[in-house]
Each structure stands twice: as C-alpha cells, then as structure tokens.
C-alpha positions as CSV (number, residue, x, y, z in Angstrom):
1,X,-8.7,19.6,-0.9
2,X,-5.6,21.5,-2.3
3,X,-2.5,20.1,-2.2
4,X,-1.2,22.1,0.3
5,X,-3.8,21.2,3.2
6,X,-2.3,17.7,3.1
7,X,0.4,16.7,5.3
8,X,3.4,14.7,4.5
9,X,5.2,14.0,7.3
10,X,7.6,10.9,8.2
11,X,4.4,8.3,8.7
12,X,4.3,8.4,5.2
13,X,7.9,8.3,4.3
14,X,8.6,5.4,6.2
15,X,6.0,4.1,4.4
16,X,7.1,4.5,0.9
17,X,10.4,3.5,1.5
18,X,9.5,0.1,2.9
19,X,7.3,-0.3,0.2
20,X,9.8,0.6,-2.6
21,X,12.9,-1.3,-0.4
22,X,10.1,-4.7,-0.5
23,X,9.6,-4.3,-3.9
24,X,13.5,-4.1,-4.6
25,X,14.2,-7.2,-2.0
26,X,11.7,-9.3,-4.1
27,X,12.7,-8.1,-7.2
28,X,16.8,-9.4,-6.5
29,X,15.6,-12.4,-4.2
30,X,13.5,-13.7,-7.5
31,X,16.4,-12.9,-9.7
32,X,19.2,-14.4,-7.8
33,X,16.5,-17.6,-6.9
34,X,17.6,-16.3,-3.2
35,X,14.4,-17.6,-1.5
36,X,15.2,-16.2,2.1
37,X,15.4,-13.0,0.4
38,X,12.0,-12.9,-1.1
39,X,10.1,-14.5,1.5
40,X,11.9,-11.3,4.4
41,X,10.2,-9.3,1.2
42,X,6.9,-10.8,1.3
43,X,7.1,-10.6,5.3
44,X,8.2,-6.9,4.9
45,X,5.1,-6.6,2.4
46,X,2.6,-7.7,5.3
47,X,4.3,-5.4,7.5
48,X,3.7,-2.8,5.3
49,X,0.6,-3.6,4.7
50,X,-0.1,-3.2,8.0
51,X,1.7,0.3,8.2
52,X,-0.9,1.8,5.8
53,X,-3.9,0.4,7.3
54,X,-3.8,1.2,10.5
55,X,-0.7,1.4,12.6
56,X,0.8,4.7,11.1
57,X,-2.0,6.4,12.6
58,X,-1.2,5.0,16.4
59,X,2.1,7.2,15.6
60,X,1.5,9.7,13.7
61,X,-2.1,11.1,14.1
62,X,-2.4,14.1,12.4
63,X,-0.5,13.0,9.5
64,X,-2.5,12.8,5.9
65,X,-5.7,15.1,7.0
66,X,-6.4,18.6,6.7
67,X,-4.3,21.8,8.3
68,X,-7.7,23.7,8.4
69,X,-10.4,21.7,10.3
C-alpha cells in the first residue's frame, strides 16, 4: 500500500487531537494535583479509545482503506 492510497480524512483528525488534548489534560491535571482534571483525561482516554476501535467507522466509512479496491 503506497502512501497515497490511504485516506486521511477528519475521522482520524478528531482522533489525534483527542488523543494528544488527553495526553496534555493529564499531563497539567498531574502537575497542578488537579484531580478533576485528570480523571475528564482518563474519561476522555476511554472515549478515545473507543473512537479508534470502532465508532469512527459508524461515521466515517471509507476513511483509512484503499482509493483503488
């Protein structure tokens, strides 16, 4: 598969910037001893989580395979 064939489309964007806005939530919440902040992180973890392994397809179907099938 070249790197062309895949798509990247919002699916995956939303993704990556829930993943990367968890990982910055937990990061301050453990710093600043903030637990409500970095237990919304873990929640937004799971939620994430959940994103990847399944629900991103319900929305976005075609996203992440081949152009040429």
């Amino acid at each position: 598969m070249m790197a062309q064939d895949y798509r990247f489309g919002p699916g995956i964007a939303i993704g990556y910037g829930a993943t990367a806005l968890a990982a910055v939530l937990l990061f301050i919440g453990l710093i600043s001893q903030t637990t409500w902040l970095w237990v919304l992180a873990l929640v937004l973890f799971v939620l994430t989580g959940l994103w990847w392994g399944g629900i991103r397809r319900q929305f976005f179907p075609d996203e992440g395979r081949q152009r040429h099938r």
